[in-house]
N, C-alpha and C positions, 0 to 999 in steps of 0.2 A: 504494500500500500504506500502512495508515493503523494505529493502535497508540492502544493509550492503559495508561499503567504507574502509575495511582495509583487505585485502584477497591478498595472496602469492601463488604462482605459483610455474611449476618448473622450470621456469627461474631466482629464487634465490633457495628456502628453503621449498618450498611447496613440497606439492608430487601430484598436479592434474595438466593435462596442461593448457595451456588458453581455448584450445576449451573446456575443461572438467569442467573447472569451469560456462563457457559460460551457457553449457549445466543445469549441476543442478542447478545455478540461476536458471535458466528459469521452471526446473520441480517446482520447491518450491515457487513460483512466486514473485521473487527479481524484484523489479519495477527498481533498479538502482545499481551497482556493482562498486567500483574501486579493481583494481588490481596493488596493491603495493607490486612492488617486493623491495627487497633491492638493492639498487645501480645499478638500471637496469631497462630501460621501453622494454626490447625485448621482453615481454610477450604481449605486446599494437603492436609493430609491427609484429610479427608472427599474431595477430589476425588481423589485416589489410590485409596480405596477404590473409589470409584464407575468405577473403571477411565477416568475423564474425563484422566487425568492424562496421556497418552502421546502426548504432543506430537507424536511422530516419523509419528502416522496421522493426528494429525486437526488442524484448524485452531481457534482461534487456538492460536497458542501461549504455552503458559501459563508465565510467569518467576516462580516463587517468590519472595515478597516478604512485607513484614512494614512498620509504622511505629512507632517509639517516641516518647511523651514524654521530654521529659527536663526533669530539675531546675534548673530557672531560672526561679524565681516571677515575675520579672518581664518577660519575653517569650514568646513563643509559638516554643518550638523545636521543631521536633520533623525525627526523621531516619528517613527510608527505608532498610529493606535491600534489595537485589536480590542475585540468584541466590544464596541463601542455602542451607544443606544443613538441610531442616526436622526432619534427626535429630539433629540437634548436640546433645549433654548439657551442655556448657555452657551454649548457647541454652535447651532445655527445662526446664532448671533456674532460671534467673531467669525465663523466663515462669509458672512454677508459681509463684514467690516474690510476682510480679506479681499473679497471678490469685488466687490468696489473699488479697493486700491489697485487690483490687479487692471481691472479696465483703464481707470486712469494712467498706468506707469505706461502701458501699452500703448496710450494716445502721445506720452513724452515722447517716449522713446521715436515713433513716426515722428513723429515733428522736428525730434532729434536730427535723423537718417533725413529729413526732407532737407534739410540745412545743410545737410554736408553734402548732398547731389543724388541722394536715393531715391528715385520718386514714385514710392509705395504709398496704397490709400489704406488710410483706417480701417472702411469699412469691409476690403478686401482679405485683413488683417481676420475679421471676423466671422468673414463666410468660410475662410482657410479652417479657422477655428472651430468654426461649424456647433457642435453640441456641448463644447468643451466648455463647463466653465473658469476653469484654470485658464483665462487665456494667457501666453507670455511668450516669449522670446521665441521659443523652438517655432512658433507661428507666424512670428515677424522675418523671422530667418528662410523660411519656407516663402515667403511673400519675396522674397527679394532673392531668391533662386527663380522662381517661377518669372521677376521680372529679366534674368539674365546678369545680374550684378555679379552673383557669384555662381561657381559648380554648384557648391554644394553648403548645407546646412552648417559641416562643422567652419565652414572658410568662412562664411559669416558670422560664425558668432566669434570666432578667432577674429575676425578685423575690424565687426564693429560693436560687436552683443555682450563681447565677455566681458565681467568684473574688470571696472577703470579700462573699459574700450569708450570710443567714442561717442558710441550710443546709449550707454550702458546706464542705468536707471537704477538705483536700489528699491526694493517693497520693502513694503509694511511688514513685519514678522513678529513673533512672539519672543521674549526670551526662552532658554529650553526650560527655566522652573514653571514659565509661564503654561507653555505645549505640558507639558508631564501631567499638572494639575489640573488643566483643561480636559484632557485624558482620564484621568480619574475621576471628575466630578461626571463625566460621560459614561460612567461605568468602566473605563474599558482599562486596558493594558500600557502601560508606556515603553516601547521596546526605541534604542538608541540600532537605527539603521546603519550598516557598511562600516564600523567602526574604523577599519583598518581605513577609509577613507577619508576619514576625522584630519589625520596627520600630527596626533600629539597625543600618546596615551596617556599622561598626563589630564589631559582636558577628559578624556572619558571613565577615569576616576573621579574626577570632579560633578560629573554628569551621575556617576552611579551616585556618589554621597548627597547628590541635590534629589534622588529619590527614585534613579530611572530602575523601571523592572526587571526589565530585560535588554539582551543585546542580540544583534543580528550576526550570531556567529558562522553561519551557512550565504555565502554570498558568490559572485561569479568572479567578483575582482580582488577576492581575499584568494591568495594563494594558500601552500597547506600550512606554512609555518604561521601564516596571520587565524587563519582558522585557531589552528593548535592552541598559541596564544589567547584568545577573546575564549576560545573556549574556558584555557584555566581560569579569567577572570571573573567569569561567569557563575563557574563552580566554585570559585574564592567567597566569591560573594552572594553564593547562593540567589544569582540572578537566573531568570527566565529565558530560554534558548530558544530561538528562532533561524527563518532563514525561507529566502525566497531568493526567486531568478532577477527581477528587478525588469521582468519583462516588460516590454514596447512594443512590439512587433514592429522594431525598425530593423529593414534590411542594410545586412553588414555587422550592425550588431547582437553581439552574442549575448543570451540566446535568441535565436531566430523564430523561435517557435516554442509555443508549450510543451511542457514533459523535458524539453531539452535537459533543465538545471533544477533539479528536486530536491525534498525532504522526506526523510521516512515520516510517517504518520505520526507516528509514536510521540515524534516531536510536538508536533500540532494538542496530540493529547494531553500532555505534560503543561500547553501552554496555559490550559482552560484549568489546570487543578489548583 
Protein backbone atom coordinates (compact mmCIF):
# COMPACT_ATOMS: atom_id res chain seq x y z
CA UNK A 1 0.00 0.00 0.00
CA UNK A 2 1.79 3.20 -1.34
CA UNK A 3 0.57 7.16 -0.47
CA UNK A 4 1.87 10.10 -1.53
CA UNK A 5 0.78 13.43 0.94
CA UNK A 6 2.22 16.53 -0.93
CA UNK A 7 0.43 16.96 -4.56
CA UNK A 8 -0.72 20.52 -6.09
CA UNK A 9 -3.53 21.03 -8.18
CA UNK A 10 -4.65 23.69 -10.40
CA UNK A 11 -6.10 25.40 -7.62
CA UNK A 12 -2.56 26.92 -6.81
CA UNK A 13 0.41 25.66 -9.36
CA UNK A 14 -0.27 22.33 -10.42
CA UNK A 15 -1.52 21.77 -13.84
CA UNK A 16 -4.11 18.45 -13.17
CA UNK A 17 -7.54 19.37 -11.49
CA UNK A 18 -8.63 17.69 -8.32
CA UNK A 19 -10.94 15.37 -10.12
CA UNK A 20 -7.75 14.41 -12.35
CA UNK A 21 -5.53 13.88 -9.63
CA UNK A 22 -8.43 11.85 -7.99
CA UNK A 23 -8.40 9.83 -10.84
CA UNK A 24 -4.71 8.71 -11.57
CA UNK A 25 -4.29 8.01 -7.75
CA UNK A 26 -6.72 5.76 -8.15
CA UNK A 27 -5.36 4.13 -11.80
CA UNK A 28 -1.61 3.78 -9.80
CA UNK A 29 -3.23 2.49 -6.73
CA UNK A 30 -2.52 5.42 -4.05
CA UNK A 31 -4.10 3.97 -0.91
CA UNK A 32 -4.20 7.70 0.45
CA UNK A 33 -3.46 11.31 -1.20
CA UNK A 34 -3.32 15.00 0.21
CA UNK A 35 -3.65 17.72 -1.87
CA UNK A 36 -1.68 20.77 -0.99
CA UNK A 37 -2.27 23.42 -2.71
CA UNK A 38 -0.48 26.79 -1.75
CA UNK A 39 -2.44 29.05 0.34
CA UNK A 40 -5.68 27.57 -0.61
CA UNK A 41 -7.83 24.37 0.36
CA UNK A 42 -10.50 25.02 -2.98
CA UNK A 43 -9.12 22.03 -4.52
CA UNK A 44 -10.77 19.94 -1.18
CA UNK A 45 -13.82 21.93 -1.73
CA UNK A 46 -14.57 21.63 -5.53
CA UNK A 47 -13.96 17.89 -4.67
CA UNK A 48 -16.61 17.98 -2.12
CA UNK A 49 -18.86 19.23 -4.50
CA UNK A 50 -18.08 16.87 -7.04
CA UNK A 51 -19.23 14.21 -4.54
CA UNK A 52 -15.29 12.81 -5.03
CA UNK A 53 -14.82 13.68 -1.42
CA UNK A 54 -16.28 10.54 0.49
CA UNK A 55 -13.46 8.61 1.26
CA UNK A 56 -15.57 6.15 3.20
CA UNK A 57 -16.78 4.53 -0.69
CA UNK A 58 -14.07 5.12 -2.74
CA UNK A 59 -10.37 4.91 -2.84
CA UNK A 60 -7.64 6.83 -2.41
CA UNK A 61 -8.40 8.48 0.37
CA UNK A 62 -8.27 11.98 0.24
CA UNK A 63 -6.59 13.99 3.61
CA UNK A 64 -7.36 17.57 3.50
CA UNK A 65 -4.33 19.56 3.32
CA UNK A 66 -3.11 22.85 2.49
CA UNK A 67 0.97 24.55 2.31
CA UNK A 68 1.82 28.00 3.45
CA UNK A 69 4.79 30.28 2.96
CA UNK A 70 5.90 31.90 5.50
CA UNK A 71 7.99 35.10 6.37
CA UNK A 72 11.49 34.41 6.29
CA UNK A 73 13.07 36.35 3.38
CA UNK A 74 15.91 34.41 3.77
CA UNK A 75 15.10 30.67 3.57
CA UNK A 76 12.76 28.65 1.97
CA UNK A 77 10.03 27.69 4.70
CA UNK A 78 7.26 26.68 4.03
CA UNK A 79 4.77 24.30 6.24
CA UNK A 80 2.14 21.66 5.49
CA UNK A 81 -1.23 21.39 7.15
CA UNK A 82 -2.90 17.94 7.31
CA UNK A 83 -6.40 16.87 8.38
CA UNK A 84 -7.34 20.32 8.56
CA UNK A 85 -11.39 21.37 8.84
CA UNK A 86 -11.56 23.32 5.27
CA UNK A 87 -14.46 25.27 7.04
CA UNK A 88 -12.41 26.96 9.72
CA UNK A 89 -13.38 30.87 9.72
CA UNK A 90 -10.27 31.49 11.06
CA UNK A 91 -8.46 29.58 8.36
CA UNK A 92 -10.82 31.09 5.44
CA UNK A 93 -10.37 34.34 6.79
CA UNK A 94 -6.58 34.67 6.27
CA UNK A 95 -6.78 32.77 3.03
CA UNK A 96 -9.03 35.53 1.78
CA UNK A 97 -6.51 38.03 3.31
CA UNK A 98 -3.80 35.86 1.36
CA UNK A 99 -5.63 35.66 -1.84
CA UNK A 100 -6.33 39.29 -2.06
CA UNK A 101 -2.68 40.14 -1.80
CA UNK A 102 -1.83 37.46 -4.08
CA UNK A 103 -4.09 39.26 -6.95
CA UNK A 104 -2.76 42.56 -6.07
CA UNK A 105 1.35 41.52 -6.10
CA UNK A 106 0.32 39.90 -9.56
CA UNK A 107 -1.12 43.39 -10.80
CA UNK A 108 2.67 44.96 -9.56
CA UNK A 109 4.53 42.61 -10.72
CA UNK A 110 2.71 43.23 -14.71
CA UNK A 111 3.14 46.62 -14.23
CA UNK A 112 6.44 45.90 -13.17
CA UNK A 113 7.47 43.67 -16.49
CA UNK A 114 5.24 46.50 -18.50
CA UNK A 115 8.07 49.09 -17.49
CA UNK A 116 10.95 47.23 -18.33
CA UNK A 117 9.58 46.32 -22.08
CA UNK A 118 7.37 43.13 -21.28
CA UNK A 119 4.13 43.68 -22.71
CA UNK A 120 1.83 41.13 -20.94
CA UNK A 121 -1.99 41.88 -19.83
CA UNK A 122 -3.21 41.38 -16.44
CA UNK A 123 -6.13 39.86 -17.41
CA UNK A 124 -4.28 37.21 -19.67
CA UNK A 125 -2.27 36.60 -16.51
CA UNK A 126 -5.78 35.21 -15.22
CA UNK A 127 -7.22 33.26 -17.95
CA UNK A 128 -3.53 31.51 -17.85
CA UNK A 129 -4.49 31.07 -14.26
CA UNK A 130 -7.70 29.82 -15.10
CA UNK A 131 -9.26 28.13 -11.62
CA UNK A 132 -6.25 28.64 -9.62
CA UNK A 133 -6.79 30.66 -6.84
CA UNK A 134 -3.06 30.96 -5.87
CA UNK A 135 -2.59 33.17 -8.73
CA UNK A 136 1.41 34.04 -8.97
CA UNK A 137 4.42 34.14 -10.69
CA UNK A 138 4.69 30.54 -12.38
CA UNK A 139 1.48 32.25 -14.34
CA UNK A 140 3.07 35.46 -15.01
CA UNK A 141 6.12 33.44 -16.34
CA UNK A 142 3.83 31.31 -18.59
CA UNK A 143 2.37 34.73 -19.99
CA UNK A 144 5.44 35.82 -21.09
CA UNK A 145 6.62 32.46 -22.68
CA UNK A 146 3.42 32.37 -24.60
CA UNK A 147 4.39 36.08 -25.59
CA UNK A 148 7.98 34.81 -26.88
CA UNK A 149 10.02 36.92 -24.29
CA UNK A 150 11.46 33.82 -23.19
CA UNK A 151 11.89 29.72 -23.93
CA UNK A 152 10.94 28.86 -21.03
CA UNK A 153 9.28 29.40 -17.51
CA UNK A 154 12.55 28.76 -15.56
CA UNK A 155 14.46 31.61 -17.88
CA UNK A 156 11.95 33.93 -16.76
CA UNK A 157 11.73 33.69 -13.49
CA UNK A 158 15.71 33.48 -13.42
CA UNK A 159 15.77 37.10 -15.37
CA UNK A 160 12.92 38.70 -14.18
CA UNK A 161 10.51 36.73 -11.34
CA UNK A 162 13.19 35.57 -9.00
CA UNK A 163 13.66 36.90 -5.23
CA UNK A 164 15.58 40.66 -5.93
CA UNK A 165 14.88 40.03 -9.83
CA UNK A 166 13.43 42.82 -11.60
CA UNK A 167 10.05 42.14 -11.38
CA UNK A 168 10.18 40.47 -8.23
CA UNK A 169 7.34 41.53 -5.70
CA UNK A 170 7.24 40.05 -2.20
CA UNK A 171 3.58 38.73 -0.47
CA UNK A 172 1.87 38.94 2.25
CA UNK A 173 2.88 35.77 4.49
CA UNK A 174 2.59 34.55 7.98
CA UNK A 175 5.38 34.06 10.27
CA UNK A 176 5.90 30.14 10.71
CA UNK A 177 4.56 30.55 14.71
CA UNK A 178 1.95 32.23 12.86
CA UNK A 179 1.14 29.17 9.93
CA UNK A 180 1.63 26.21 12.97
CA UNK A 181 -1.19 27.93 15.17
CA UNK A 182 -3.25 28.73 12.27
CA UNK A 183 -2.88 24.80 11.66
CA UNK A 184 -3.88 23.91 14.91
CA UNK A 185 -6.74 26.19 15.79
CA UNK A 186 -7.89 24.37 12.05
CA UNK A 187 -7.73 21.16 13.77
CA UNK A 188 -5.09 19.99 11.72
CA UNK A 189 -1.21 18.96 11.74
CA UNK A 190 1.64 21.25 11.21
CA UNK A 191 4.27 19.33 9.21
CA UNK A 192 7.77 21.71 8.34
CA UNK A 193 7.90 20.61 4.27
CA UNK A 194 11.46 19.66 2.31
CA UNK A 195 13.46 20.50 5.23
CA UNK A 196 16.78 19.73 3.70
CA UNK A 197 15.46 22.64 1.46
CA UNK A 198 15.25 25.02 4.57
CA UNK A 199 19.36 25.45 4.10
CA UNK A 200 20.03 25.99 7.95
CA UNK A 201 19.23 23.05 10.25
CA UNK A 202 19.66 25.37 12.79
CA UNK A 203 16.57 27.22 11.73
CA UNK A 204 14.56 23.82 11.76
CA UNK A 205 15.25 23.25 15.26
CA UNK A 206 14.01 26.47 15.86
CA UNK A 207 10.85 25.70 13.99
CA UNK A 208 10.58 22.39 15.84
CA UNK A 209 10.99 24.36 19.47
CA UNK A 210 8.37 27.09 18.14
CA UNK A 211 5.94 23.99 18.04
CA UNK A 212 6.00 22.22 14.50
CA UNK A 213 4.71 18.52 14.48
CA UNK A 214 6.18 17.18 12.10
CA UNK A 215 8.77 17.11 9.39
CA UNK A 216 8.72 16.10 5.72
CA UNK A 217 11.27 13.49 5.91
CA UNK A 218 10.36 11.45 2.43
CA UNK A 219 10.91 14.10 -0.30
CA UNK A 220 12.27 13.94 -4.01
CA UNK A 221 15.00 16.44 -3.42
CA UNK A 222 16.24 15.03 -0.05
CA UNK A 223 18.95 12.72 -1.18
CA UNK A 224 19.55 9.57 1.34
CA UNK A 225 21.86 11.15 3.73
CA UNK A 226 19.21 14.20 4.08
CA UNK A 227 16.57 11.71 4.56
CA UNK A 228 18.78 9.77 7.09
CA UNK A 229 19.26 12.93 8.98
CA UNK A 230 15.59 14.65 9.32
CA UNK A 231 14.71 11.31 9.98
CA UNK A 232 16.82 11.01 13.23
CA UNK A 233 15.54 14.51 14.08
CA UNK A 234 12.21 13.60 13.86
CA UNK A 235 12.63 10.45 16.19
CA UNK A 236 14.87 12.83 18.57
CA UNK A 237 12.15 14.70 18.91
CA UNK A 238 9.50 12.47 18.61
CA UNK A 239 8.03 14.51 15.76
CA UNK A 240 5.57 13.26 13.01
CA UNK A 241 6.85 11.66 9.71
CA UNK A 242 5.65 12.40 6.47
CA UNK A 243 6.44 12.65 2.87
CA UNK A 244 5.15 13.40 -0.54
CA UNK A 245 6.25 13.70 -4.37
CA UNK A 246 5.77 17.53 -4.31
CA UNK A 247 3.99 16.68 -7.57
CA UNK A 248 2.84 19.25 -10.48
CA UNK A 249 2.42 17.45 -13.40
CA UNK A 250 5.19 19.79 -14.93
CA UNK A 251 6.87 18.08 -17.69
CA UNK A 252 10.62 17.68 -17.11
CA UNK A 253 10.06 17.75 -13.61
CA UNK A 254 10.45 14.93 -11.47
CA UNK A 255 8.07 13.25 -10.78
CA UNK A 256 6.23 13.21 -13.95
CA UNK A 257 3.53 11.49 -12.81
CA UNK A 258 1.61 9.94 -9.96
CA UNK A 259 2.89 6.73 -8.01
CA UNK A 260 6.39 7.88 -9.41
CA UNK A 261 7.63 9.07 -5.79
CA UNK A 262 5.64 7.36 -2.75
CA UNK A 263 5.20 6.52 0.84
CA UNK A 264 4.27 3.27 2.56
CA UNK A 265 0.93 3.69 4.02
CA UNK A 266 1.92 2.90 7.35
CA UNK A 267 3.26 6.23 7.30
CA UNK A 268 0.04 8.08 6.55
CA UNK A 269 -1.21 5.83 9.49
CA UNK A 270 1.10 6.95 12.02
CA UNK A 271 0.37 10.52 10.92
CA UNK A 272 -3.49 10.42 12.08
CA UNK A 273 -2.58 8.68 15.67
Amino acid sequence: MIADLHIHSTASDGRLSPQEIVKQARQVGLSHIAITDHDTVAAHKELRRAAAFDTAVTKPVIIPGIEFSTDLPKYEVHILGYYIDIDNGKLNDQLEIILQDRLQRAKVMVDKLNKLGYSIDYRRVLTIAGQAEAVGRPHIAKALVEKKYFKTVAAAFEQTLAQNGPAYVPHYKMTPEQVIRLIEQAGGIAVLAHPGLVGNDDLVIDLIQAGIHGLEVYHPEHNQAMTNKYLGIANKYKLKITGGSDFHAIPGRYPEELGSFTIPTAIVESLSM
